[in-house]
N, C-alpha and C positions, 0 to 999 in steps of 0.2 A: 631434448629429442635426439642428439649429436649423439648423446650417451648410449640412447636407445639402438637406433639403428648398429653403430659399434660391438653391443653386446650379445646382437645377433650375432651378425660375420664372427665373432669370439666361439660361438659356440656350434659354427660350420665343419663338418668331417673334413670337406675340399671345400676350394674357396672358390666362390663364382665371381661375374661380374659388376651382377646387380641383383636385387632382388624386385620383383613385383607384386603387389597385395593388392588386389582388387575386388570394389564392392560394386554387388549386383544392386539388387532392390530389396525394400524391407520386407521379408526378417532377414533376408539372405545377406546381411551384410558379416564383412569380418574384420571383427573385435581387433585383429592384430593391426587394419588402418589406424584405430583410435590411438593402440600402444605406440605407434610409431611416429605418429602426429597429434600428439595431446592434445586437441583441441575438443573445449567442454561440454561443445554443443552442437547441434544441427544433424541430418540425418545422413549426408553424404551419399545417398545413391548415387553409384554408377561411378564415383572419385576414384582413383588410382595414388597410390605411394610407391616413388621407386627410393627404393633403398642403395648408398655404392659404399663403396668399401671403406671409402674415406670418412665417411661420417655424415656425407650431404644425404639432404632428400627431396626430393622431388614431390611437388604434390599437385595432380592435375583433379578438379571441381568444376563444376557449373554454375555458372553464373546465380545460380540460387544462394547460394556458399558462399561466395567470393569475399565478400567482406567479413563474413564468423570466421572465413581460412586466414585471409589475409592479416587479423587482429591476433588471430594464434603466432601467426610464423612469424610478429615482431620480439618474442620474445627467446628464439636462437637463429642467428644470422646463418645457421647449415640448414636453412630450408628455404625451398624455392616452389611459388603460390605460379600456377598456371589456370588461367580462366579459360574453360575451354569446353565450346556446345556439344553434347554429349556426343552425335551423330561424329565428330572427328576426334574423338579422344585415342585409337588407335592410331592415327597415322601421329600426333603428337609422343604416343608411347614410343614408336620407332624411332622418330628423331632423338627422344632425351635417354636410348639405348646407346645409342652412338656407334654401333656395329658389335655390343657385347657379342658373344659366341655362347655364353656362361650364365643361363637367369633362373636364381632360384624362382619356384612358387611356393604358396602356401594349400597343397595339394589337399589338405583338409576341408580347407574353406572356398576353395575357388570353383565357380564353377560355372559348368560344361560350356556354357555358351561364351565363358571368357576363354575358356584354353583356346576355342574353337577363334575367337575374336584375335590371338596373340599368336596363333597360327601361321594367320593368314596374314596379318600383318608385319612379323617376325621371322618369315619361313628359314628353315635353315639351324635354327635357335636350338639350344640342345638346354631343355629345360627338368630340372632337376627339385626333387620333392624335397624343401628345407620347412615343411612344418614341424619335426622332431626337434631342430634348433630353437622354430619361433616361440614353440612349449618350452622348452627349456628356460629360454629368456625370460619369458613372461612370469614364471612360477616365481622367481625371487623378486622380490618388491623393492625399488628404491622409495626413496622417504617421502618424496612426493604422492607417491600410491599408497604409502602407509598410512598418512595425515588422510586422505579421499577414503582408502577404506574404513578409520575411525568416523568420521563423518558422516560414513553409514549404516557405520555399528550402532552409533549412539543416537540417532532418529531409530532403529530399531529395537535399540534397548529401551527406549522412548513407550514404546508401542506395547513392549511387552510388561513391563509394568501397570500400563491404563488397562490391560486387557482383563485381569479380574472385573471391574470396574465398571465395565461395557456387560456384564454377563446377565443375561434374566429370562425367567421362564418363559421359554415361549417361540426364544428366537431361535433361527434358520441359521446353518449353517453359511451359506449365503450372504446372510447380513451381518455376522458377524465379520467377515472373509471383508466384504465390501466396508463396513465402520475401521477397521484395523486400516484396510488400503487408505482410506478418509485419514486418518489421524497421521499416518508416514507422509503422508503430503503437508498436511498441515503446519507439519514437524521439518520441512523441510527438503523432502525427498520430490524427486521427478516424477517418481513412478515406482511401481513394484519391481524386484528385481527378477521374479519368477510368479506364476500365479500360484496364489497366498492357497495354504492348505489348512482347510479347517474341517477337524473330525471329529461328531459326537461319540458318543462309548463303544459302539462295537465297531464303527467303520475306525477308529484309529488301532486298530490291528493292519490296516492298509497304510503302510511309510507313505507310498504318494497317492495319498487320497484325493478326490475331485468335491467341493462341498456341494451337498446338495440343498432341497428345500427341509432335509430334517430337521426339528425345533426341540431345542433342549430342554430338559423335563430333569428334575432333581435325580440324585443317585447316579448323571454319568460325568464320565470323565472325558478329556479331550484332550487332543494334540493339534497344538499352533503352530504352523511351522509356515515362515513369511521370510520377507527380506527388502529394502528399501535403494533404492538406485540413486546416490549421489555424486552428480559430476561424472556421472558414467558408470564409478565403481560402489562397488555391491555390495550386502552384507545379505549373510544368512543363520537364520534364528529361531531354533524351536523350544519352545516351553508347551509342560502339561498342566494342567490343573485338574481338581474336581468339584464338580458345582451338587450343593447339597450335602446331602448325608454322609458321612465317611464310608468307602468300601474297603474293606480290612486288606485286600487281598492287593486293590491297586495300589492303596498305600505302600505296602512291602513291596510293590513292583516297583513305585516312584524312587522308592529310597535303594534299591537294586542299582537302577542305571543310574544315580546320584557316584553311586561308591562307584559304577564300572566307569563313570568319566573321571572321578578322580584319579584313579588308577593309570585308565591314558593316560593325563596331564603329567602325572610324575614321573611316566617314561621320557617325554618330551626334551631334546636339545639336540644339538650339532653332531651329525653322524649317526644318530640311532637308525638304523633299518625302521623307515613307514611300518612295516608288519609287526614290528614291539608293539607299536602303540595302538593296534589295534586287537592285538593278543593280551595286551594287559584289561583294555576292556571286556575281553571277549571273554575271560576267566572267571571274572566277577562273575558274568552272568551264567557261565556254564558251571560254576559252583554254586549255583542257586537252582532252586524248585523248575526256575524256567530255560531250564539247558537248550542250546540249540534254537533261542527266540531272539536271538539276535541276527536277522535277517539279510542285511546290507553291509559294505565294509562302514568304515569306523569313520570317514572324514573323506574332504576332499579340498583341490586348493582353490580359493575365492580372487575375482580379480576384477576387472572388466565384465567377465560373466559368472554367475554361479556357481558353475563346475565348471574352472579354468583351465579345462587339459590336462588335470594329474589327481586321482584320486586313489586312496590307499585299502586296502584290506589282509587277509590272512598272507598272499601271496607277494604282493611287492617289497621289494628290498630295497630299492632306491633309499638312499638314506637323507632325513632330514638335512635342510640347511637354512643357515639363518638366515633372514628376510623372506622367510615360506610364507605364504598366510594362509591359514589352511583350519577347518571346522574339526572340532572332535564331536561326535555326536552320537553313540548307543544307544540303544533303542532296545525295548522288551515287547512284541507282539503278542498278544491271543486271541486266536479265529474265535467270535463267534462273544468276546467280553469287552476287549478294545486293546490299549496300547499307550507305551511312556516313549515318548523320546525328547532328552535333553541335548541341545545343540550350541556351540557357542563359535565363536570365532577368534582365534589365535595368529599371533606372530610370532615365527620361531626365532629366540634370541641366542646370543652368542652364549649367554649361560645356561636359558630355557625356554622362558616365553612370555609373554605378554599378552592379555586379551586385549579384543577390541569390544566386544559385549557385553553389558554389565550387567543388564535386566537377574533378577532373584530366580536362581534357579531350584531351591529348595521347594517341596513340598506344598502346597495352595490349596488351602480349600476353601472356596465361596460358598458364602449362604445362599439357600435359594429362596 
């Protein structure tokens, strides 16, 4: 955790005195307490993280927590567990400021009614937006977050194998969406790590599709696109298949965004400008019949949450770095026939990269 906090303040334009991360109520919480205070488990509403320059952290909870915190914080002696009833957890913030002048926030995630709470409690505070740092940090992975995102790559590579398997005339998009979420649990996951997308033929020309009660009937194709939440961290994963009769036209679509991920993957290593590897996919496809159906950029970085603060397309230059963990994922749309997208998840290495997803990305077709 020493490590963590640290690589924040590293990656500060100016340097403050502390920084503050505070979580509201669920969903409003922010992901960057968890990065800061690995702890695996619990909901932490309303907790605070102060971050100092040194490498300590401070971490105020609620007697709900108190022992999931306290069981975290014996494994780096730079963290200090305050159990503390919500109703005075600001005046406890002031005291463990110790008269900073200098507090970063994480302006992204915080909100309103805590700046208003840190105010008041703080007056005087000359508070400064260090969410561009906390992105920064979080996008490269140490190997601890490596080992948790493999963890839930592969309950997701899990999933995406049995999913031929699960397929039969009849069923709802819905039930399929719901069995897939069944089996990542089963496999070991918490929970979903976004709601699961599941699109029969013509709604998967829609990237983020909603499943409905549609029921699958021979001759369509689909796009699966799920992901599985372990130990906090995430994975994300789409496969297509086709159930039934071959369609000549999705086949050559399938094997289109096959060749435009390969494409990405062999731009992929240390230093490439993000926008190569979305341009090497983006070729493929605009060299094909389907110019221009490539809809969305090419990937984005996985971490804590599904889309970690930094996602790439035609336009971003920022250049890869190693311990990125980040999805390449192409897609070919068609309004009104359906849609491929192959999705996987990557760690970028010092020579290129490594998956974390293993599930058979090739071509599928089930009997119906």
């Amino acid at each position: 955790m020493k490590a963590r906090v640290e690589k924040i303040f590293q990656h500060l334009e100016k340097p403050v005195d502390a920084i503050v991360v505070a979580n509201s109520v669920d969903p409003h919480l922010d992901q960057s307490f968890f990065y800061l205070f690995g702890v695996p488990a619990g909901l932490f509403e309303g907790a605070v993280a102060i971050a100092h320059p040194d490498g300590k952290l401070d971490v105020l909870t609620s007697p709900l927590e108190a022992e999931t915190a306290h069981q975290a914080a014996k494994l780096d002696p730079h963290v200090a567990i305050h159990t503390v009833p919500r109703e005075e957890t600001d005046g406890f913030v002031k005291d463990l400021l110790g008269g900073a002048k200098t507090v970063g926030l994480n302006f992204r995630e915080l909100t309103h009614s805590w700046y208003l709470i840190l105010e008041k409690a703080v007056p005087g505070t000359d508070w400064v937006d260090v969410s561009v740092p906390i992105r920064n940090a979080r996008v490269t992975k140490d190997a601890h977050e490596i080992e948790l995102l493999r963890g839930a790559a592969e309950i997701g590579s899990k999933v995406g194998r049995e999913i031929p398997g699960m397929l039969k005339t009849g069923m709802t998009e819905l039930e399929l969406a719901a069995e897939m979420e069944y089996r990542m649990n089963r496999h070991g996951a918490s929970g979903r790590s976004f709601a699961t997308i599941v699109a029969f033929g013509a709604h998967g020309a829609e990237p983020h599709f909603s499943p409905t009660s549609t029921k699958l009937k021979p001759g369509d194709s689909m796009v699966c696109d799920f992901g599985a939440t372990y130990q906090r961290y995430v994975c994300d994963i789409t496969r297509s298949f086709h159930f039934g009769p071959r369609d000549e036209e999705m086949k050559a679509v399938h094997d289109t965004v096959e060749k435009a991920q390969a494409a990405a993957f062999a731009t992929i290593r240390p230093g490439v400008p993000a926008k190569e590897v979305h341009a090497a996919a983006a070729k493929v496809i605009d060299e094909s019949k389907w110019k221009g159906r490539l809809t969305h950029g090419v990937g984005h970085s996985i971490g804590l949450v599904v889309h970690d603060g930094w996602g790439y397309g035609p336009n971003v230059a920022d250049p890869l770095v190693e311990g990125m963990a980040i999805t390449v994922e192409p897609g070919i749309y068609i309004p009104g026939k359906g849609g491929v997208r192959i999705e996987d998840d990557i760690v970028v290495t010092k020579n290129g990269y490594e998956f974390l997803t293993t599930a058979p990305r090739a071509y599928i077709e089930v009997a119906a």
